[in-house]
C-alpha positions as CSV (number, residue, x, y, z in Angstrom):
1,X,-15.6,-17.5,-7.8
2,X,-14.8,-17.5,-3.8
3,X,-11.7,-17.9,-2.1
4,X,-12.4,-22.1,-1.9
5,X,-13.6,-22.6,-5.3
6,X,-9.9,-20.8,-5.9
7,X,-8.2,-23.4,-3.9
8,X,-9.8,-26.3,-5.2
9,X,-9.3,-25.2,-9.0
10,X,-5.9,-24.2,-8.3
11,X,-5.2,-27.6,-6.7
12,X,-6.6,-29.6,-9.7
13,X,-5.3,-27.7,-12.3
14,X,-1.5,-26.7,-10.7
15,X,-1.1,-29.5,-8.2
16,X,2.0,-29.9,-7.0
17,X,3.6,-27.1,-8.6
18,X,5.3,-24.6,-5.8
19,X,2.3,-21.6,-4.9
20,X,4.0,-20.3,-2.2
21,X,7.9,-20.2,-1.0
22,X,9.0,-18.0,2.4
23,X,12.4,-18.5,4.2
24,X,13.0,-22.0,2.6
25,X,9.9,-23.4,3.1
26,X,7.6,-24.1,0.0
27,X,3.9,-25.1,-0.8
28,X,2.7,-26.6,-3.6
29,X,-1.2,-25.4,-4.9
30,X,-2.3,-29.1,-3.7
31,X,-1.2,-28.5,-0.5
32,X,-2.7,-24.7,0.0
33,X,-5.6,-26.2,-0.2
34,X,-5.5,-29.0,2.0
35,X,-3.7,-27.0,4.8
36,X,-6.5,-24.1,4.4
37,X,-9.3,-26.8,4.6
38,X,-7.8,-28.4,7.6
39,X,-7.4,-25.0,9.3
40,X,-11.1,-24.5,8.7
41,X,-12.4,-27.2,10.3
42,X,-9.8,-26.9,13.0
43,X,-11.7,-23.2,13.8
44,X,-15.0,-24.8,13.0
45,X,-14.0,-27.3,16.0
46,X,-13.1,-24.0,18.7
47,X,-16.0,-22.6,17.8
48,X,-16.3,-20.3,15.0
49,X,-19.6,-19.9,13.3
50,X,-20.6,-18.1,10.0
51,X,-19.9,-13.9,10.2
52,X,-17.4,-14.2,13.0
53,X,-14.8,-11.6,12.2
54,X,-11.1,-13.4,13.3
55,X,-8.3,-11.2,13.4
56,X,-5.0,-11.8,11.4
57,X,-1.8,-10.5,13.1
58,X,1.5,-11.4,12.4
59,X,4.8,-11.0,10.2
60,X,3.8,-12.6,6.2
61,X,4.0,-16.3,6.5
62,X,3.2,-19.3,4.8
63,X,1.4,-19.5,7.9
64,X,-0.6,-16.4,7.7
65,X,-1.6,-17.1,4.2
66,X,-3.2,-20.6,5.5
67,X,-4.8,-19.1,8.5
68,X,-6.4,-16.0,5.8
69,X,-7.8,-18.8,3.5
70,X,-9.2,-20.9,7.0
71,X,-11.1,-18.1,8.7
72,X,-12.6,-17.5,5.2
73,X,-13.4,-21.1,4.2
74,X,-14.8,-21.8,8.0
75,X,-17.5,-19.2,7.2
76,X,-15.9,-16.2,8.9
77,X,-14.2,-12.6,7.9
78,X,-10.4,-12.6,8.0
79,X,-9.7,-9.4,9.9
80,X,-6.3,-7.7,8.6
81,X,-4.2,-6.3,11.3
82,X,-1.0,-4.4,10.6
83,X,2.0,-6.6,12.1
84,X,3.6,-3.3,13.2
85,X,1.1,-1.7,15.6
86,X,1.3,-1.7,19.2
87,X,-0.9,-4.1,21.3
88,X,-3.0,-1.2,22.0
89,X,-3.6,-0.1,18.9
90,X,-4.4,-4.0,17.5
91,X,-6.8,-4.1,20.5
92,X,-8.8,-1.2,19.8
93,X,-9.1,-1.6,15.8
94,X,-10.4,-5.2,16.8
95,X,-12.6,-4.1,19.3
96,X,-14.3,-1.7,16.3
97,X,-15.3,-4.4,14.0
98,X,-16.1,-6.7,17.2
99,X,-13.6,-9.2,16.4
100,X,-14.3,-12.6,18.8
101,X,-11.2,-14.4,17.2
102,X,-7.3,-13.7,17.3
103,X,-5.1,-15.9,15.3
104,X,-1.5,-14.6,15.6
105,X,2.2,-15.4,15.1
106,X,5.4,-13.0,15.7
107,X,4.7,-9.4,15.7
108,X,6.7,-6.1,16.3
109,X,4.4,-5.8,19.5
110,X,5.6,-9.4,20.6
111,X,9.3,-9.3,20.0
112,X,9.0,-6.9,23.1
113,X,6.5,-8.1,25.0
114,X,5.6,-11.9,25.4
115,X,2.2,-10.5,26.5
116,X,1.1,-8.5,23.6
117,X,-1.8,-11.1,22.0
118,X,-3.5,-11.6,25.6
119,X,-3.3,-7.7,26.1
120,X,-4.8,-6.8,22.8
121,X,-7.4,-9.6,22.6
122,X,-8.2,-8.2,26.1
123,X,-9.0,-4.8,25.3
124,X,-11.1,-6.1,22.1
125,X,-13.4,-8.7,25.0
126,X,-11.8,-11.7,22.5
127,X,-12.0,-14.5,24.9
128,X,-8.6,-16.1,26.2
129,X,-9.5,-19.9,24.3
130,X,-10.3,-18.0,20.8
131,X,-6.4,-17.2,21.0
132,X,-5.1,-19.0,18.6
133,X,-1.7,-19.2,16.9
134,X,-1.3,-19.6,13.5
135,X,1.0,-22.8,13.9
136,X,-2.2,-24.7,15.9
137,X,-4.7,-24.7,12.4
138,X,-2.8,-27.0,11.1
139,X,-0.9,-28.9,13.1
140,X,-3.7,-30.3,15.4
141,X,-3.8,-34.2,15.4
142,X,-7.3,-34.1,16.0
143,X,-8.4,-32.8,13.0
144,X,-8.1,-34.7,9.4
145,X,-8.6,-33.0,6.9
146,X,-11.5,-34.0,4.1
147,X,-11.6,-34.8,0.7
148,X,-15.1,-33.9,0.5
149,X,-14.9,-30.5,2.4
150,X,-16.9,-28.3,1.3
151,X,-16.4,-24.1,2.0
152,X,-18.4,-22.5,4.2
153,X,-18.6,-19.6,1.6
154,X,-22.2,-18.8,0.3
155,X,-22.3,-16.2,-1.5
156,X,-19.1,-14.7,-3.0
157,X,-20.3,-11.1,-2.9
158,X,-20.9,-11.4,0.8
159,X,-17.6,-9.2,3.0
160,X,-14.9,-12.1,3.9
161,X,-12.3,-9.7,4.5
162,X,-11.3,-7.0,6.6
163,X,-8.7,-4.0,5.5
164,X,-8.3,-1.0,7.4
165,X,-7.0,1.9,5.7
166,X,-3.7,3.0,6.7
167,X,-4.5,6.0,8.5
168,X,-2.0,8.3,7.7
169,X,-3.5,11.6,7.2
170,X,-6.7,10.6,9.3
171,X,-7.9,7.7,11.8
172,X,-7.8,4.5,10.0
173,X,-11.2,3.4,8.7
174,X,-12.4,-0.6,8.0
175,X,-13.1,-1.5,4.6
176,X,-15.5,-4.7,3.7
177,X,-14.2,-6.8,1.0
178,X,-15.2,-9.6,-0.9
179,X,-14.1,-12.7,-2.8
180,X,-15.7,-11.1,-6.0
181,X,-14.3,-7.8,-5.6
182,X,-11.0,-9.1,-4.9
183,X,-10.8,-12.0,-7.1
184,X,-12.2,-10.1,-9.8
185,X,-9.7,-7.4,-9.0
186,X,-6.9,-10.0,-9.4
187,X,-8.2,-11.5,-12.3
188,X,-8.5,-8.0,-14.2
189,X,-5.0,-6.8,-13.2
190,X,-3.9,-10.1,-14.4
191,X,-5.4,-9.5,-18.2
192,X,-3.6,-6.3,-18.2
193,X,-0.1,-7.6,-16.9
194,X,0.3,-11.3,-17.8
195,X,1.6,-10.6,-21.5
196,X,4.4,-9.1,-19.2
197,X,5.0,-11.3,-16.5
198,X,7.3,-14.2,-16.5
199,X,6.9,-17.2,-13.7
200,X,7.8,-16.1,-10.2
201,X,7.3,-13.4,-8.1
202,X,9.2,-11.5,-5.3
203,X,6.4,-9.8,-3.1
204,X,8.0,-6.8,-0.8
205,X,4.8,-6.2,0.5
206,X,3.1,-6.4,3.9
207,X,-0.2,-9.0,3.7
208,X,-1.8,-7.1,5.4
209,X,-2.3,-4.6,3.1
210,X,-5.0,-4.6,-0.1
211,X,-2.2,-4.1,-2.3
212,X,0.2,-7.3,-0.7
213,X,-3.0,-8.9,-0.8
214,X,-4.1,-8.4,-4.4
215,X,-0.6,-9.3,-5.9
216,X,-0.5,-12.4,-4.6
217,X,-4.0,-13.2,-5.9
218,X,-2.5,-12.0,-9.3
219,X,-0.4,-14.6,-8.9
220,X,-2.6,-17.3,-7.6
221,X,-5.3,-17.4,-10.3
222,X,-2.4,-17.6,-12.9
223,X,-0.9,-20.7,-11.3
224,X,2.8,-18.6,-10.7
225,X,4.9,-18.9,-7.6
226,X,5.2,-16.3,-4.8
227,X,8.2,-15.4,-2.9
228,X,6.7,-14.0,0.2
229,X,9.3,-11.6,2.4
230,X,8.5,-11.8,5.9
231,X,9.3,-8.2,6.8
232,X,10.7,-5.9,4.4
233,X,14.2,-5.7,4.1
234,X,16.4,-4.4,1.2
235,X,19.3,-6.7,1.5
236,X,17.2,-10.1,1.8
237,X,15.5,-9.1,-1.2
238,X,18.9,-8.2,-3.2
239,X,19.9,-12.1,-2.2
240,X,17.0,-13.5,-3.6
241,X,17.1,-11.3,-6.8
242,X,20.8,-12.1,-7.3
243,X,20.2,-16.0,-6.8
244,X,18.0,-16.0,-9.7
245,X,14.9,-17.4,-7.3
246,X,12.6,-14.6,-9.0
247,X,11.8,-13.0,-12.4
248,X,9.7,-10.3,-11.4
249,X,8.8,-7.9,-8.2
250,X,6.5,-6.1,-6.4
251,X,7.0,-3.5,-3.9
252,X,6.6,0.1,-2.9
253,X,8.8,3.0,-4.6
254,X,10.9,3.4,-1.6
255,X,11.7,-0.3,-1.5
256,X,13.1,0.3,-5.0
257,X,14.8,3.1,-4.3
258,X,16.5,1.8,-1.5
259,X,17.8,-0.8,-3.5
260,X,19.1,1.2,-5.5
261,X,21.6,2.2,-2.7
262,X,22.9,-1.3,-1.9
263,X,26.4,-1.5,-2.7
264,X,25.8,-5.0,-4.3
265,X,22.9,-3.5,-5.8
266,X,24.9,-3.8,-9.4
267,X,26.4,-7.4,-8.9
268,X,22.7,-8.6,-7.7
269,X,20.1,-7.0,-8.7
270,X,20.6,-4.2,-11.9
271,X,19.3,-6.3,-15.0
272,X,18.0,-9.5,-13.5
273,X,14.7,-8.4,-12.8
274,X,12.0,-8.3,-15.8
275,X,8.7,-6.4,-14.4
276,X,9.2,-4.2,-11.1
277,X,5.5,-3.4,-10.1
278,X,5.6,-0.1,-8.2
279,X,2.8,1.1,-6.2
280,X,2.1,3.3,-2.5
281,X,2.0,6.8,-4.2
282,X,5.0,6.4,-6.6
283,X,5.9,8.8,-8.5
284,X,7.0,11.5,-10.0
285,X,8.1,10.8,-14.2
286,X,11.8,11.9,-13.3
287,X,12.1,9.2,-10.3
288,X,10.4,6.4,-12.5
289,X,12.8,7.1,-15.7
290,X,15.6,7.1,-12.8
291,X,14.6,3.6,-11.3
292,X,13.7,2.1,-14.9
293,X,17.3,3.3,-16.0
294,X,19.1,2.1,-12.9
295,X,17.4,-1.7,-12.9
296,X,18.5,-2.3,-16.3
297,X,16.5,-3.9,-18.7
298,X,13.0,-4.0,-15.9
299,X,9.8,-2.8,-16.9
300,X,9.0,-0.1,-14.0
301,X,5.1,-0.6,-13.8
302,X,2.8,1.9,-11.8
303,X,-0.5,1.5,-10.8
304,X,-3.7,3.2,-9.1
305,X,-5.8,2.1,-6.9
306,X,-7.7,2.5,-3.0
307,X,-8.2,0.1,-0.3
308,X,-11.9,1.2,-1.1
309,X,-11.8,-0.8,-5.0
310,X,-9.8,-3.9,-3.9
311,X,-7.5,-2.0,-4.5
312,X,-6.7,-2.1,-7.9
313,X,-8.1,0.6,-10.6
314,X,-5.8,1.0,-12.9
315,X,-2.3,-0.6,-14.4
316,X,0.8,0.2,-16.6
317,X,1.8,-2.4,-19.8
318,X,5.7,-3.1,-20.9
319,X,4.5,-2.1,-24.1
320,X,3.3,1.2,-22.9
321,X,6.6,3.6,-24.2
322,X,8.4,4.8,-20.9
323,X,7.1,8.7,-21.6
324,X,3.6,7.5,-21.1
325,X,4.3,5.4,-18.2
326,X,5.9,8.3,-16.4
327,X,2.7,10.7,-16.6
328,X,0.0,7.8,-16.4
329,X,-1.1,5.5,-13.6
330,X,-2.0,2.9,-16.3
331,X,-5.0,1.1,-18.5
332,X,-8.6,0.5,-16.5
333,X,-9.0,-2.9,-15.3
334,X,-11.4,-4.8,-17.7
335,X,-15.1,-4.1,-16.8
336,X,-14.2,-1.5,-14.3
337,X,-16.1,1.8,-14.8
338,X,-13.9,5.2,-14.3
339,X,-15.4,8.7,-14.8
340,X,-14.3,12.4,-14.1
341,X,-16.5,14.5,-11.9
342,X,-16.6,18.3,-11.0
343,X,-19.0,19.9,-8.9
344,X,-21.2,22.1,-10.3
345,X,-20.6,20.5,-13.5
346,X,-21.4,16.6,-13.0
347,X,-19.4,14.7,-15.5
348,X,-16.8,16.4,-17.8
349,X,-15.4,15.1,-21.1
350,X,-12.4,13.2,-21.9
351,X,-8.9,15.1,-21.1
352,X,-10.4,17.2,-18.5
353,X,-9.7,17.6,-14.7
354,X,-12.1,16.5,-12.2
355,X,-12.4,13.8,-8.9
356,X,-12.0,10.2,-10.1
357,X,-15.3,8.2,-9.4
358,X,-15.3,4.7,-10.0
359,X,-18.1,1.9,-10.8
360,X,-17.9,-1.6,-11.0
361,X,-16.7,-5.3,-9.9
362,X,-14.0,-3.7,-7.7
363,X,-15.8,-1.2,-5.3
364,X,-16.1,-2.0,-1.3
365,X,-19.2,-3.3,0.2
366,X,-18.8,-0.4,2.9
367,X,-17.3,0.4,5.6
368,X,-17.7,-1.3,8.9
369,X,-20.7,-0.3,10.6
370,X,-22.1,0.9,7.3
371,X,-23.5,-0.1,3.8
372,X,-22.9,0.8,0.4
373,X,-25.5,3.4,1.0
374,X,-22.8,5.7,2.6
375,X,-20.4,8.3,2.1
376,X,-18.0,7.5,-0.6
377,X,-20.7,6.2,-2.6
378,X,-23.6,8.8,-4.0
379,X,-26.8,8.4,-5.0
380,X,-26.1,6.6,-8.1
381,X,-23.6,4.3,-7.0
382,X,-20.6,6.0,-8.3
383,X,-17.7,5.7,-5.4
384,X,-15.8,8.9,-5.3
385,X,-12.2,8.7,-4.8
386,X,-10.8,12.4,-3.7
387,X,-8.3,11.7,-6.3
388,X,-8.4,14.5,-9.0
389,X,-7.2,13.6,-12.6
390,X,-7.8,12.9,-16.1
391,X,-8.9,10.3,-18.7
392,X,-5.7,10.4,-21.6
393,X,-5.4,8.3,-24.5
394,X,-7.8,4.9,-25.3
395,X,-8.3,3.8,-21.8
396,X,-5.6,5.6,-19.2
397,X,-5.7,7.3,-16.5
398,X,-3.2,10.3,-15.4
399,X,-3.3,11.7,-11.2
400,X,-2.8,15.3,-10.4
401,X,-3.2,14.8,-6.7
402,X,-5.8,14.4,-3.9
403,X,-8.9,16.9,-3.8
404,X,-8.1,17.1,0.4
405,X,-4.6,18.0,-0.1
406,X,-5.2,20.9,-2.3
407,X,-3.4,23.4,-0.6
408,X,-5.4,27.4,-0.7
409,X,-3.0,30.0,-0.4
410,X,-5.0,33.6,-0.6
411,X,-7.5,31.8,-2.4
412,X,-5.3,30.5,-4.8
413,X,-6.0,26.4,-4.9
414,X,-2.3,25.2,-5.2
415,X,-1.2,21.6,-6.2
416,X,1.0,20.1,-4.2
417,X,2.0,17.7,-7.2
418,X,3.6,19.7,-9.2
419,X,5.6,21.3,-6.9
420,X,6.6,17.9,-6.0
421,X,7.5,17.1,-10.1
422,X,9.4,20.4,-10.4
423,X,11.6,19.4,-6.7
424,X,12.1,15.8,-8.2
425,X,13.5,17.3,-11.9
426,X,16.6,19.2,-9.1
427,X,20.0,17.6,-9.6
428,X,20.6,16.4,-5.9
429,X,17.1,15.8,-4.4
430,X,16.2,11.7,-3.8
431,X,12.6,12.4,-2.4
432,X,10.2,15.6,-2.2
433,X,6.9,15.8,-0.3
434,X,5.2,19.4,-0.6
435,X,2.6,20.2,2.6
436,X,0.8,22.4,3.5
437,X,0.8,24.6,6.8
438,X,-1.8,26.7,8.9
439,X,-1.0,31.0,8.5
440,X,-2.8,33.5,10.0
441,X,-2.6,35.7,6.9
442,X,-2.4,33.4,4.0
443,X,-4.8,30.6,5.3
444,X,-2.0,28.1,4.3
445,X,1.5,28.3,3.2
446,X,3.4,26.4,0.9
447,X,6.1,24.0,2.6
448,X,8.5,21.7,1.4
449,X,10.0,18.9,2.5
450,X,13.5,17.0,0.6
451,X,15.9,14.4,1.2
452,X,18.9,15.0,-0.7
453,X,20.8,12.4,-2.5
454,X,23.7,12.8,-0.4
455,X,24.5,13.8,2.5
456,X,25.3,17.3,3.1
457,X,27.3,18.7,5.5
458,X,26.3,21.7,7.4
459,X,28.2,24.5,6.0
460,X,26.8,23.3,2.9
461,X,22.8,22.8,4.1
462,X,22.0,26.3,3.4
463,X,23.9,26.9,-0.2
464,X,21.8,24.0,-1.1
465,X,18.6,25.0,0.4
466,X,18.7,28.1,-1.5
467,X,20.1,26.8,-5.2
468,X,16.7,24.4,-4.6
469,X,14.9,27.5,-4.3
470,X,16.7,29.6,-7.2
471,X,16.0,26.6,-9.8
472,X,11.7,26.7,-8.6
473,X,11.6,30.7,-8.9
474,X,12.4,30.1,-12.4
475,X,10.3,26.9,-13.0
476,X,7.0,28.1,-10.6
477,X,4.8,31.0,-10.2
478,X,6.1,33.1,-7.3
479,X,2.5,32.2,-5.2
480,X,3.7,28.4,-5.8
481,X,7.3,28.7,-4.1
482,X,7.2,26.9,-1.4
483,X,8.0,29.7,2.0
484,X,10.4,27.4,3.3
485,X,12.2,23.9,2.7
486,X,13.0,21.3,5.3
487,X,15.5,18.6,4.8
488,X,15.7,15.0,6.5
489,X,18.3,12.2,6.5
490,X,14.8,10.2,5.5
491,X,11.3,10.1,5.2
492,X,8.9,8.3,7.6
493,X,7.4,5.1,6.1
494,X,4.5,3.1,7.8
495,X,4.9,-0.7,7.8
496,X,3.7,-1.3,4.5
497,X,5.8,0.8,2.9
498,X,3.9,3.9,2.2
499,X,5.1,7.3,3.1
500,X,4.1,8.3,6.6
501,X,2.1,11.6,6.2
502,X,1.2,11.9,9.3
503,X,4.3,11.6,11.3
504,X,6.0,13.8,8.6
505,X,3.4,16.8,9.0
506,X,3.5,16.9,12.7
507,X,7.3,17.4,12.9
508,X,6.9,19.8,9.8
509,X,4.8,21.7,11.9
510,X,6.7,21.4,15.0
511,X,9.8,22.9,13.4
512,X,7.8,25.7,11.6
513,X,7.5,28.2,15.1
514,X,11.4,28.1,15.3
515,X,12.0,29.7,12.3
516,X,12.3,33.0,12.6
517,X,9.8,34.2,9.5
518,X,7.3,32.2,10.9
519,X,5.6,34.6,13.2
520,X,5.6,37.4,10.9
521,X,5.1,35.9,7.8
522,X,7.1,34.5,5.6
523,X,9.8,35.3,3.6
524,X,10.3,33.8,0.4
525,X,14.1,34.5,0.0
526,X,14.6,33.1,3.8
527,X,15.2,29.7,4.5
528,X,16.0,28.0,8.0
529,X,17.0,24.3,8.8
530,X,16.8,22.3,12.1
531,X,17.1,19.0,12.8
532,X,15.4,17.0,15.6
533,X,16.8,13.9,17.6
534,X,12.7,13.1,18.4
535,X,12.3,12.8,14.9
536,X,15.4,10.7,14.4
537,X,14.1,8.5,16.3
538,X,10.4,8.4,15.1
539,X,12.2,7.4,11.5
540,X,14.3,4.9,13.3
541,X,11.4,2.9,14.7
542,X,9.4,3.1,11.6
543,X,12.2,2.0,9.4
């Protein structure tokens, strides 16, 4: 199925039942499909032609979902910016992919700068007429749209969409997507989750993003209603919890969390919800029993999956028992392949460790600039993940952490996992993010970052940095103690809700020379704090 054979089945089957809802405004499936087909031969009109690669940047719309399915059904590849980049950034990530279209409405970039579009489509050589905002697809009296449009879609395996990774631990790479991998995707999550779900969706997620993207396709090929947030904010999405407007959620962990700190987070939201999807590198089994306890009555469901596979690999049930769901990332999709590799060994048996590879309708088409012929696919076509777990029970899979985050401490290969799962157990810590650091003796050392539950004043920082501590000498081996342990007020969070790894190791590191074991080596029963206002402010922009 492609994108417009979507449409045009939703439309006769759904009609005029609400598909999409954001800040008041609603659209039935009928007139999804109308709007896309109009905004197709609107682009068609300024010029676009089969394989042009338009960008999409701007804040989630109805809009933006209209101008996704346009680029697509005119023949060309929606390009998926990140709404919160600079202009800069957005012009040299469309310049990589050789974008000749830019389709925008408010961004981050523009709230400051009226000139942001014409600077980034600048830098990318996108010429000043192929500006286009997202408002002009549809609203242009000279088009009309046609009953007997037909997509400009041939071949549903071919790349109509554009998703760059987010970048956080390394420059951000662009991933080729199709309607078959992602409608598939959709369609397989969907098999696994519909027993569950009820009839409306709240989606705290960025659009821009494979996972924003996928749920709403969930959604979409079941005929339910989506409640698209424009930008992700936890009191917005209390008020349309506790209105009754939606039955179920999707988000990242820290969305969740943070409504968890609302104060009208009991009046609105605790019980009202039935599912609460939960995905962007949640969690630990203690945090999940926390959240499923606190939303009273919701089904806290995880999930795995990679930008590279659509993205979706694997998915939790209701009816999986809450133990299970803590230590699993879910069931397989339907008809997606997942084995456990180890070098040396090639594929091990069931219940043993290894990197996840993956096989099936799901998997990329490449990166930009490349084929399927490339690194993370091998000879045989498996697509390796760097994700290292196992295969547990019928058809689940369990995560023990990323092969490239493996930290080796005097040879020893260290988990940063389940340092993380033994912080996270710690009466008084929220969130725990285990790094490693560079050491001229060791090779690495083992540090720890927390954010307590409360806050802490300063004559207490240190009593609680070292009863932390106390409680992991007893639970970890003593080359597993992390040398030293860093709090924050918060972490860093990229735009789409994920953890910002990147921005939280570099002021890990910049904080490391200033404590005084540093230089020497480290001393396990030594712990320093310091606070920066450069990284108060880093957190305050990103949040």
């Amino acid at each position: 199925m492609t994108f417009g054979e979507l449409l045009k089945k939703n439309s006769s089957t759904f009609g005029d039942s609400p598909a999409l809802i954001c800040e008041g405004r609603q659209v039935s499936f009928s007139e999804l499909c109308r709007l896309a087909e109009k905004g197709a031969l609107t682009l068609i009109e300024n010029g676009l032609k089969k394989g042009d690669r338009a960008v999409l940047w701007g804040f989630n719309s109805i809009e933006w979902v209209v101008a996704f399915y346009s680029v697509i059904l005119a023949g060309g590849v929606a390009v998926l910016m990140n709404y919160g980049i600079s202009s800069e950034e957005a012009g040299t990530l469309s310049k990589m992919v050789g974008a000749s279209f830019l389709l925008f409405s408010q961004t981050k970039a523009a709230v400051n700068d009226s000139q942001a579009y014409h600077k980034a489509a600048g830098k990318a050589g996108i010429p000043l007429e192929n500006i286009i905002p997202f408002g002009y697809l549809t609203e242009n009296d000279n088009i009309a749209a046609e009953a007997s449009f037909t997509s400009k879609e041939e071949n549903s395996r071919d790349t109509s969409v554009i998703i760059f990774t987010t970048g956080t631990t390394s420059g951000p790479k662009a991933v080729k997507l199709s309607a078959y991998s992602i409608l598939n995707d959709a369609i397989g999550a969907n098999e696994v989750l519909s027993p569950n779900l009820k009839d409306s969706l709240c989606a705290a997620l960025p659009l821009f993003h494979s996972y924003g993207l996928l749920v709403l396709h969930v959604y979409m090929v079941s005929g339910k209603r989506t409640h698209l947030m424009r930008v992700m904010k936890a009191e917005a999405i209390a008020g349309l919890i506790g209105n009754g407007d939606v039955t179920d959620m999707a988000s990242v962990g820290a969305m969740y969390a943070m409504l968890t700190r609302l104060p009208q987070f009991e009046e609105k939201v605790s019980g009202r919800l039935n599912v609460c999807i939960v995905g962007g590198g949640f969690t630990t089994p203690a945090e999940m029993m926390r959240l499923e306890h606190a939303f009273g009555g919701a089904k806290i469901l995880g999930g795995y999956g990679q930008t590279e596979c659509s993205p979706v690999i694997a998915v939790e049930s209701a009816d999986d028992p809450l133990e299970l769901r803590a230590v699993s990332v879910g069931h397989v999709l339907p008809g997606i392949e997942v084995r456990v590799w180890r070098n040396g060994s090639g594929f091990v048996s069931h219940g043993e460790l290894g990197e996840i590879v993956i096989k099936g309708y799901c998997t990329m088409n490449g990166y930009f600039g490349s084929g399927r012929d490339s690194a993370p696919f091998d000879s045989e076509g498996w697509l390796h993940t760097g994700d290292i777990g196992r295969l547990i029970g019928d058809d689940m899979l369990q995560l023990t952490g990323r092969i490239k985050d493996i930290i080796v401490r005097c040879g020893e290969n260290i988990s940063p996992a389940e340092i993380e799962q033994a912080l996270m157990t710690i009466r008084g810590v929220r969130c725990a993010k285990v790094l490693g650091a560079p050491h001229r003796i060791w090779g690495e050392s083992v540090e720890a970052c927390l954010v307590p539950e409360e806050d802490i004043g300063a004559e207490q920082e240190m009593d609680f940095i070292e009863s932390v501590m106390q409680v992991l000498r007893r639970k970890l081996s003593s080359y597993k103690v992390p040398a030293h342990i860093v709090l924050y007020k918060a972490f860093p969070l990229c735009d789409n809700g994920k953890l910002d790894i990147r921005t939280l190791r570099e002021d890990m590191l910049g904080r490391l020379p200033a404590l005084s074991s540093f230089s020497d080596g480290y001393d396990l029963g030594k712990t320093m704090l310091y606070q920066t206002e450069e990284f108060r402010r880093i957190i305050e922009e990103k949040n």
